[in-house]
N, C-alpha and C positions, 0 to 999 in steps of 0.2 A: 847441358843435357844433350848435347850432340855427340849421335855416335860415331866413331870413325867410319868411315866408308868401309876401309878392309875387318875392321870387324863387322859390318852388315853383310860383306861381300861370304866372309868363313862360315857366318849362322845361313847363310843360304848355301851354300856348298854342301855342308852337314844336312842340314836339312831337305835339301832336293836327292841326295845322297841314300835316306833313312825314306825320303817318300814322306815327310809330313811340313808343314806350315813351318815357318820361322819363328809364331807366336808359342804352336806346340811343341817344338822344342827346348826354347826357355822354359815352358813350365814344365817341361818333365825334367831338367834339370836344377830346376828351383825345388821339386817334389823330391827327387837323389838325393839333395842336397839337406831337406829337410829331415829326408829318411835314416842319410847317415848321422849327421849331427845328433838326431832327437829332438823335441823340444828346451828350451831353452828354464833354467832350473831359476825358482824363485828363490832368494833367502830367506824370504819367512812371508808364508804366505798371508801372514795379517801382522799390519805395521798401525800404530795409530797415528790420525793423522799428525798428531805435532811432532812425532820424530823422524815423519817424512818429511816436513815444513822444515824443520832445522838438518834434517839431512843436505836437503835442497838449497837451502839457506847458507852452508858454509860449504856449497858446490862439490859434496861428495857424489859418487855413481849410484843413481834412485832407478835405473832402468831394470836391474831385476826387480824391483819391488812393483815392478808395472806390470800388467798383463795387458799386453798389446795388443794380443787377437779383440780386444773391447775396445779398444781408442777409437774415437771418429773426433772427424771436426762436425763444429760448431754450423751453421746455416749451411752443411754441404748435400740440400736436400737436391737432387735434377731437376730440372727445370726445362722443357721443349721449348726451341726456339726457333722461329725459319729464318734466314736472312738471303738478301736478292744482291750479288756479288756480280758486277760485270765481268762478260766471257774473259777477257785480259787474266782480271784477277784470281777467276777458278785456275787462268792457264794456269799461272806464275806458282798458285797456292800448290797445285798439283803438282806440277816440276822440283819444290822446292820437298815435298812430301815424299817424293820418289827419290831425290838426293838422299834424303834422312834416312827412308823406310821405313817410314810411321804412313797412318791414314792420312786422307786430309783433314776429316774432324780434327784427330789429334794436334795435326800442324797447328789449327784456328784454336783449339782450347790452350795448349800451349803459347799463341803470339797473342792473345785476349790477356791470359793470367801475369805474364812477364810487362806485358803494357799497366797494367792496374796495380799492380806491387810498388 
């Protein structure tokens, strides 16, 4: 999941460049991107389920038969949480956060999830 530095270093060029956030400009080119493609074509918008079961079953391609915009996981309600991090460790979290060019929540959600997998 790590980004290259010269690619974090390009989306801030571009974007200091254009005047907006580095976040707002992935999503306006994630939106271009939708915009051009279109959405994404089902092959048939109602499968029962036993021939998606046996689709899936002898590992043919069942992702058009998906609608994705509806997928969630399972228990992924939010949850507020405080936790009390010695000054070192905000340092280190923060420095390591500015390498990447994520938040630092991120950096913590991210090194919590990769530790519990």
């Amino acid at each position: 999941m790590d980004t290259p530095a010269r690619v974090v270093k390009a989306l801030d060029k571009k974007a200091q460049r254009l005047g907006v956030t580095r976040q707002s400009l992935i999503k306006l080119w994630i939106a271009e991107r939708l915009r051009r493609d279109g959405p994404a074509r089902r092959r048939s918008p109602t499968m029962k389920a036993n021939e998606f079961d046996a689709k899936f079953d002898v590992s043919e391609d069942i992702s058009e038969a998906v609608d994705w915009s509806k997928a969630r996981r399972p228990n992924d309600k939010l949850r507020r949480v405080n936790v009390d991090f010695p000054a070192w460790v905000v340092e280190a979290l923060d420095k390591q956060a500015r390498h990447l060019g994520v938040t630092r929540q991120s950096l913590i959600k991210l090194l919590i999830a990769e530790r519990l997998e």
